[in-house]
N, C-alpha and C positions, 0 to 999 in steps of 0.2 A: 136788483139782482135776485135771482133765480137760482138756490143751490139745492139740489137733488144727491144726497148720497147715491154712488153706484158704483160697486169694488168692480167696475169693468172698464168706469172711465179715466181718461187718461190725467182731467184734473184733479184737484186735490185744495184739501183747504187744511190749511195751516194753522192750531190753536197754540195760542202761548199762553200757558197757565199760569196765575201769582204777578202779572204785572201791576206795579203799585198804584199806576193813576196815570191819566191820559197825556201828562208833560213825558213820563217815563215811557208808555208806547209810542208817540211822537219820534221820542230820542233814538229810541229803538230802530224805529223807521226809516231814521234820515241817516244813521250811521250804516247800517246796511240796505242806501241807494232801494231799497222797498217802496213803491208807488205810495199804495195806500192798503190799509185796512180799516177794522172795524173793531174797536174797546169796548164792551159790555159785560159789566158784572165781574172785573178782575181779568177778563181775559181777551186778549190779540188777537181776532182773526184773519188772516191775509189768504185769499182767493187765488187759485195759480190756474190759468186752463191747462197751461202745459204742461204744468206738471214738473217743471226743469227747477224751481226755487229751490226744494228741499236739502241740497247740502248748502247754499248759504243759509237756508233757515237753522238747519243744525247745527251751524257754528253759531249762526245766533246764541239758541239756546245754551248750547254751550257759554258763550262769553259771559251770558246774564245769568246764567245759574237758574235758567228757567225750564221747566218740563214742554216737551212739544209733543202735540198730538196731530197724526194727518189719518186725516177723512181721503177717501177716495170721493169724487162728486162729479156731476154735471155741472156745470156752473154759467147760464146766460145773462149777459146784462140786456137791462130791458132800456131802452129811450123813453122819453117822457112821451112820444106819441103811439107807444105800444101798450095793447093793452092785452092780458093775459085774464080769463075769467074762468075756472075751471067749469063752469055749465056751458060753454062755449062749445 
């Protein structure tokens, strides 16, 4: 995956600040139907292209008592047979 800040695109990527450990973003995830993200260093990141997540994510935060930060971004997922080099 491919994320490019850009306040013009319509994705967004979703931080959740202070989560305690990967059982706790797991919990997180399956209670509010969330596909998937990404736990690194205390924090949840969930990738949205459309950009539509943000009031469940905000009740999220809300329910856990967690700060939410959203990135405006481009966001492509790449296949294992693509290859992206930027000298390309």
């Amino acid at each position: 995956m491919v994320i490019t800040p850009d306040p013009n695109a319509e994705g967004r990527v979703y931080t959740l600040v202070d989560v305690r450990d990967v059982e706790y973003a797991t919990e997180i995830l399956l209670n509010f139907g969330i596909d998937g993200g990404r736990f690194v260093g205390g924090k949840l990141e969930i990738a949205d292209n459309s950009g539509k997540l943000g009031g469940r994510l905000q009740l999220l935060a809300e329910t856990f008592g967690l700060e939410l930060d959203v990135t405006p971004a481009r966001i492509e997922f790449i296949s294992r047979e693509e290859h992206h080099n930027e000298t390309d």
